[in-house]
N, C-alpha and C positions, 0 to 999 in steps of 0.2 A: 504494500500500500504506500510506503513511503518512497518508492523507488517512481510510482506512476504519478504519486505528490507532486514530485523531484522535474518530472517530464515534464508535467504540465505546466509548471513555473517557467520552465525554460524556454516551453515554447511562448508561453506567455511576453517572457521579458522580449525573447525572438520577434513575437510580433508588432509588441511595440517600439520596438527600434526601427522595423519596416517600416508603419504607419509612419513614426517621427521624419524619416528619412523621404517618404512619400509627400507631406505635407510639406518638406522642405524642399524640395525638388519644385512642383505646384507652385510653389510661392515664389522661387527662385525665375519661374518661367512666368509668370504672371508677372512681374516687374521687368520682365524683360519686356515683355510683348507691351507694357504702359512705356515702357524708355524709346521704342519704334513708335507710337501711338505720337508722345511729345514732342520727337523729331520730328515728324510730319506736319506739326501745326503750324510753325513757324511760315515753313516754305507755304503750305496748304494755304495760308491766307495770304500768303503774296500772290500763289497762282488764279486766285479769287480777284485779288485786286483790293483785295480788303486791308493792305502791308505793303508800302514800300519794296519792292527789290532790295537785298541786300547779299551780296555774294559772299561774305565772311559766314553769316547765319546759315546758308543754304549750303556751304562745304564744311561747316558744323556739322550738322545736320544729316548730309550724307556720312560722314565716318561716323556718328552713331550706328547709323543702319548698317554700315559695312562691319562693324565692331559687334554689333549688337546680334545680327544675322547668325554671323562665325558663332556666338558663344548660345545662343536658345538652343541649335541644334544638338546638343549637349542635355535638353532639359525635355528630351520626351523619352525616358526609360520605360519601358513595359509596365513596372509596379507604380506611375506614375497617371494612370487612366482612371482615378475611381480617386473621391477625397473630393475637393474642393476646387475643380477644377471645369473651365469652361470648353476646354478640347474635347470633341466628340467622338464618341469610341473610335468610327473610321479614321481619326487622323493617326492611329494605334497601328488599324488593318491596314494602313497604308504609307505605312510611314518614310518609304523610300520615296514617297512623291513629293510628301512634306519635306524632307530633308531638301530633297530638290527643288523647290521650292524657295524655302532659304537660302539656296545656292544662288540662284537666278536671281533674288532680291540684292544680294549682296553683289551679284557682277553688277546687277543694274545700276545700282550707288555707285559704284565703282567706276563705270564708263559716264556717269552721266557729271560725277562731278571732273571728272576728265576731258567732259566736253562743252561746262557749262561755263563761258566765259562774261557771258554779261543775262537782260533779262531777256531777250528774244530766243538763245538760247535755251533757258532757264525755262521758259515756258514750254519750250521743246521737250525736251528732258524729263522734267519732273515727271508730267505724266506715267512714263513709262516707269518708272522706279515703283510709285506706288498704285497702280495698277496691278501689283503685284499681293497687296494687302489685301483687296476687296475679292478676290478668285481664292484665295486663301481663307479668308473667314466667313464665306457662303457653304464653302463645301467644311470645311474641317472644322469651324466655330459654333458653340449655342449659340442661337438665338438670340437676342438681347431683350 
């Protein structure tokens, strides 16, 4: 009796080191996905016209996304689908798309602020970088 005690505890402590480690994963990617979300606003109301041009801001801006892209991919492990989290199972079942996905966002930051030299450019460009958010959080995102 004391031996299956012994087990259970163990698994017990076992599991919640999982959870703790799930919920910090979750969290870890959820602050990710808001620090691309902030990047975006900046430039996003300039493409509006609702903000001045300003090309220091908008090549800010891109190496979050390039920085930021590189490291979320990191933050969907298997035990990380279930908990508090707004990724939908399919971005789990499918997750070599997602990865690639983040691939493609980060080239796009990449070439765009490599080719954005003023605003007519910049108008150019941006589109394409985040055009790459909204195909990405229709299929793999809840709902809001």
């Amino acid at each position: 009796m004391l031996r299956v005690l012994a087990a259970l505890a163990a698994l017990a402590v076992g599991a919640s080191a999982v959870l703790a480690q799930n919920a910090q994963v979750i969290a870890q990617r959820k602050e990710a996905m808001k620090a691309l979300g902030s990047a975006a606003k900046g430039p996003g109301s300039m493409a509006k016209g609702d903000a001045p041009f300003n090309a220091e801001t908008v090549k800010a801006s891109l190496q979050t996304v390039v920085d930021t892209a590189g490291k979320v991919k990191n933050l969907f492990p298997d035990d990380s689908q279930t908990g508090d989290t707004d990724a939908l199972p399919v971005a789990f079942e499918k997750k070599a798309d997602v990865m690639a996905r983040f691939d493609k966002l980060s080239a796009d930051a990449k070439a765009a602020a490599a080719a954005i030299t003023d605003e007519a450019s910049f108008k150019a460009q941006w589109p394409k970088v985040v055009a790459n958010c909204g195909g990405c959080h229709k299929e793999y995102r809840k709902p809001k």
